[in-house]
N, CA, C and O of each residue as an XYZ file, in Angstrom:
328
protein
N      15.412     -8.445     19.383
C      15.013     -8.279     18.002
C      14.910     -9.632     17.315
O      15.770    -10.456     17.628
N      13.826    -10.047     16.270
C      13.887    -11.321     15.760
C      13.763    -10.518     14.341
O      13.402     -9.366     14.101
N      14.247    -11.677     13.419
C      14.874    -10.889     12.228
C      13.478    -12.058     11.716
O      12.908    -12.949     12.345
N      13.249    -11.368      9.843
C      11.867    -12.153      9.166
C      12.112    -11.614      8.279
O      12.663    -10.514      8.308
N      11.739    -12.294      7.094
C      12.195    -12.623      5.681
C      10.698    -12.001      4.758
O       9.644    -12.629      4.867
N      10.770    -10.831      3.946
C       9.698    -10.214      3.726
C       9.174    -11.417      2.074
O       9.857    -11.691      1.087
N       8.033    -11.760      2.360
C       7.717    -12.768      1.467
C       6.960    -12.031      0.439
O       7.557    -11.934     -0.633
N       5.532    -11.367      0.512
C       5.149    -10.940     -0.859
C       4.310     -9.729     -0.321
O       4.347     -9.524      0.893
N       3.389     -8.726     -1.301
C       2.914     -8.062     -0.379
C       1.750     -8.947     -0.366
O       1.607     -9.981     -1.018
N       0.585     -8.177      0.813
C      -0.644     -9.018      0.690
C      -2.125     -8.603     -0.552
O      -2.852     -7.611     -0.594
N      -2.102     -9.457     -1.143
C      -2.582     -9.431     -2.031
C      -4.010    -10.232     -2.285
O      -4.405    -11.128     -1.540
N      -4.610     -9.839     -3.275
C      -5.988    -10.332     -3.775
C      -6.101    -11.094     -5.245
O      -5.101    -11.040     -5.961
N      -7.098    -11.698     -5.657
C      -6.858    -11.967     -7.129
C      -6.228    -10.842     -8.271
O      -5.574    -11.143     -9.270
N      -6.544     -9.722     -7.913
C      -6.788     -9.130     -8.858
C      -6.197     -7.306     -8.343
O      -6.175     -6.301     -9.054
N      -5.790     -7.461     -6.893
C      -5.059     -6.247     -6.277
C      -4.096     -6.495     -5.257
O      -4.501     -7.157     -4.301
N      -2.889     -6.104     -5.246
C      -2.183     -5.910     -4.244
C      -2.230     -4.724     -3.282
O      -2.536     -3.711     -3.912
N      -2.036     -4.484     -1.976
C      -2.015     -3.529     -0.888
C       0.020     -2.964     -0.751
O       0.935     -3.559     -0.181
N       0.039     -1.942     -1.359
C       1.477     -1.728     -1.413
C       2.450     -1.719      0.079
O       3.572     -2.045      0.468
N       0.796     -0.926      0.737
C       1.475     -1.123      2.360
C       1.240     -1.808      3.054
O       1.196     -1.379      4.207
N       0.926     -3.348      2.826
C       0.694     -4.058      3.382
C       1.578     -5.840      3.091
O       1.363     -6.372      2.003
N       2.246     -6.379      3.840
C       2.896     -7.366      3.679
C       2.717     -8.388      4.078
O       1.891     -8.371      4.990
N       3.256     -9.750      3.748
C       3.555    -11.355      4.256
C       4.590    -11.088      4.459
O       5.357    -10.503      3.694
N       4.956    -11.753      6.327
C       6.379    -11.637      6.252
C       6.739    -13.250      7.310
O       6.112    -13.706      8.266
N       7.719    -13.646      6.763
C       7.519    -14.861      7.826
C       8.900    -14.673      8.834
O       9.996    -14.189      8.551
N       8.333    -15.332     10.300
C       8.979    -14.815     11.432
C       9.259    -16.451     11.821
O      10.461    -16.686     11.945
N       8.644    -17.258     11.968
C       8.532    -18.709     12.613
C       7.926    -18.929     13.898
O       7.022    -18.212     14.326
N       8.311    -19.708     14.394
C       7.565    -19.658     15.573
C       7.003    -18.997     16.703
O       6.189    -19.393     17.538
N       7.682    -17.758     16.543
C       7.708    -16.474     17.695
C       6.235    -15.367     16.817
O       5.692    -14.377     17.309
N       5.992    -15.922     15.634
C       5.014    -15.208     15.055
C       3.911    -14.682     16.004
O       3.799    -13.461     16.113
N       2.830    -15.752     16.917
C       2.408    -15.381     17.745
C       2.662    -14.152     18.861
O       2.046    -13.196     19.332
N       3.519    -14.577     18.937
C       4.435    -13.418     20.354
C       4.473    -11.646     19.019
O       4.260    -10.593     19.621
N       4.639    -11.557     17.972
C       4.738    -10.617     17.618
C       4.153     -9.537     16.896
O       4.633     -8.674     16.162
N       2.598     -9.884     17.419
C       1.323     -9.250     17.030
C       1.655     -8.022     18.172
O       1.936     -8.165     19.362
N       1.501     -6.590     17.270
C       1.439     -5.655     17.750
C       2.868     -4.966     18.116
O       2.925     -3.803     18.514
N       3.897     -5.703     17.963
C       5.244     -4.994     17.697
C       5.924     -4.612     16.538
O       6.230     -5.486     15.727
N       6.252     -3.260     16.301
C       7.485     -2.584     15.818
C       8.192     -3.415     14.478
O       9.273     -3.943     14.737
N       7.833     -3.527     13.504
C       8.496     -4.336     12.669
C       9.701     -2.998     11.872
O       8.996     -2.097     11.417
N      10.915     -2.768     11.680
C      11.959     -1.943     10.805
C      12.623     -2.670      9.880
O      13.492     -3.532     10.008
N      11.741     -1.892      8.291
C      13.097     -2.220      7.353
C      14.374     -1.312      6.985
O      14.167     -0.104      6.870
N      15.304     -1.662      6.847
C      16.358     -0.863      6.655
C      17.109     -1.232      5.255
O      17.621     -2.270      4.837
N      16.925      0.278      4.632
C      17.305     -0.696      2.694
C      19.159     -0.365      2.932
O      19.715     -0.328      4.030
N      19.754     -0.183      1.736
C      20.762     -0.108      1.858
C      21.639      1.119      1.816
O      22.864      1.175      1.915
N      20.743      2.112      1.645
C      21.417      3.678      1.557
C      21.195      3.909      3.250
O      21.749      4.856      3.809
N      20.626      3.277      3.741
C      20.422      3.896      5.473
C      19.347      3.764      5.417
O      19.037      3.225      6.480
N      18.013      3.990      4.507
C      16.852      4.613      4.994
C      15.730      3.293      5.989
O      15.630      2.085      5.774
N      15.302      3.826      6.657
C      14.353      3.295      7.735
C      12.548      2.944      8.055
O      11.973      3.269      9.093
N      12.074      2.412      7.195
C      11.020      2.391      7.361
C      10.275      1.160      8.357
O      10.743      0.047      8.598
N       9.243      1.618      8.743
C       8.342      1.125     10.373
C       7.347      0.969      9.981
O       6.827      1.663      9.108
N       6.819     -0.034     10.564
C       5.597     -0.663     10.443
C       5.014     -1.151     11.554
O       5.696     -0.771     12.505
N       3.630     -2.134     12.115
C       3.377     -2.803     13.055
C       2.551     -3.954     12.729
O       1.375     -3.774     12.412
N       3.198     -5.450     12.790
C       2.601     -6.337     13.083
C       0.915     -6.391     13.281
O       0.383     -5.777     14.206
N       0.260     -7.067     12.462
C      -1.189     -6.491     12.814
C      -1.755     -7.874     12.906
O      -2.796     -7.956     13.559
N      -1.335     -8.851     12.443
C      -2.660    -10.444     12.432
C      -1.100    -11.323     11.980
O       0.055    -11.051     11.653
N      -1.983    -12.528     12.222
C      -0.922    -13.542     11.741
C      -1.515    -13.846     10.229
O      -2.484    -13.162      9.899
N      -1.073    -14.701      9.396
C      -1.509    -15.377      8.702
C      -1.325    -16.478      8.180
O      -0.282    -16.764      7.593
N      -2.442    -17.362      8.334
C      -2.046    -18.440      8.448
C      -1.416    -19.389      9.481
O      -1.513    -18.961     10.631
N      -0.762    -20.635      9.344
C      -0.228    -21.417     10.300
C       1.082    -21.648     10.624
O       1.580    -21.963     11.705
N       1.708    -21.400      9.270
C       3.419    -21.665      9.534
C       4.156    -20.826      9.890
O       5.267    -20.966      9.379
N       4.035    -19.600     10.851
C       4.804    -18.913     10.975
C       4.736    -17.372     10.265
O       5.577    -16.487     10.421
N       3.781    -17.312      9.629
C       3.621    -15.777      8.737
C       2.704    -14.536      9.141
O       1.487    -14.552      8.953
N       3.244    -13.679      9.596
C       2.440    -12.403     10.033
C       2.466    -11.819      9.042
O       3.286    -11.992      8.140
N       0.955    -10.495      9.069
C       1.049     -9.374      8.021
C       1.469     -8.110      9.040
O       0.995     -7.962     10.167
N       2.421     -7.263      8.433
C       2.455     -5.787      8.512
C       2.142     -4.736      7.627
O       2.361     -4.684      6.417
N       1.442     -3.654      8.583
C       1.293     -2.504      7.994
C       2.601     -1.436      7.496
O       3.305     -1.044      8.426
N       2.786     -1.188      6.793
C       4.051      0.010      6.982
C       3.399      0.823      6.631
O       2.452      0.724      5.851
N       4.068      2.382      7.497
C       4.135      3.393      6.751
C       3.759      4.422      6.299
O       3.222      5.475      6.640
N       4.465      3.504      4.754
C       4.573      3.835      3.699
C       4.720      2.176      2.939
O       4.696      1.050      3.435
N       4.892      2.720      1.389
C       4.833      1.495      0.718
C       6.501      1.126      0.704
O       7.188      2.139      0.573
N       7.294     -0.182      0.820
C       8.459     -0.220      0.264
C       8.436     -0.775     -1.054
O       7.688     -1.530     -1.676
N       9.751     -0.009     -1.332
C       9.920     -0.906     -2.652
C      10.003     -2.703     -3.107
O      10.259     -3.724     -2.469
N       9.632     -2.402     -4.569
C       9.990     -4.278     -4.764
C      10.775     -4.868     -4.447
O      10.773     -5.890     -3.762
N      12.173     -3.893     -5.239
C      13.464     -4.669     -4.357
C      13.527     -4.951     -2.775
O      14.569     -5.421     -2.320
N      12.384     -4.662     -1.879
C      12.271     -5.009     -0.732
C      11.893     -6.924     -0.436
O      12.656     -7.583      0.269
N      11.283     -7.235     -0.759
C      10.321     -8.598     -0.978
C      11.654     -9.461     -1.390
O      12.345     -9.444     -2.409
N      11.720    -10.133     -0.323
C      13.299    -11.422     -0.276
C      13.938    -10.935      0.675
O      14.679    -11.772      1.190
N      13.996     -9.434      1.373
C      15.011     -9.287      2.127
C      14.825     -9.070      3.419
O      13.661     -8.965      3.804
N      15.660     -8.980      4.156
C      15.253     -9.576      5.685
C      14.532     -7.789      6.501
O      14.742     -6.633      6.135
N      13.888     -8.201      7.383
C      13.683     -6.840      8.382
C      13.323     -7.392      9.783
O      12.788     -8.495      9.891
N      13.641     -6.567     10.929
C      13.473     -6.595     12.149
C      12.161     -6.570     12.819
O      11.245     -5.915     12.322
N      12.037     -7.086     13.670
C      10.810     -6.746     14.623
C      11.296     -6.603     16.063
O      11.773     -7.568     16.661
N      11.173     -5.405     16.612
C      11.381     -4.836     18.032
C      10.525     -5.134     19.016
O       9.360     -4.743     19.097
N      11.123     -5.855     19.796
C      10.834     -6.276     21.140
C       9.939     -5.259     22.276
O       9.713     -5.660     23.417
């Protein structure tokens, strides 16, 4: 499992995609196109997504989830399965 820090969702001038995210992983970003990304909030609940493109150069993939997570999601960490 490599853990990644959910940065913003992905967005446009003028629209954001609720189910859709920036999440940065680092260097293993490459390696994790097409795997299993899980957030887990703090009551238990579990939401899944999958790695779909990178973006950009430093380390930042987008995922699909879902469903949309919440705001309080964006800063906090989630998994990606091997």
């Amino acid at each position: 499992m490599v853990k990644a820090r959910i940065l913003s969702y992905r967005r446009g001038l003028h629209t954001q995609n609720p189910r859709q995210f920036i999440v940065e992983v680092g260097e293993k970003a490459k390696d994790a196109i097409g795997k299993t990304a899980v957030w887990k909030s703090s009551s238990g609940k579990r939401i899944a997504g999958k790695v779909t493109a990178l973006h950009g150069k430093k380390g930042a993939v987008r995922i699909l989830m879902e469903k949309g997570l919440p705001g309080q999601a964006i800063g906090t960490d989630l998994e990606i399965e091997a």
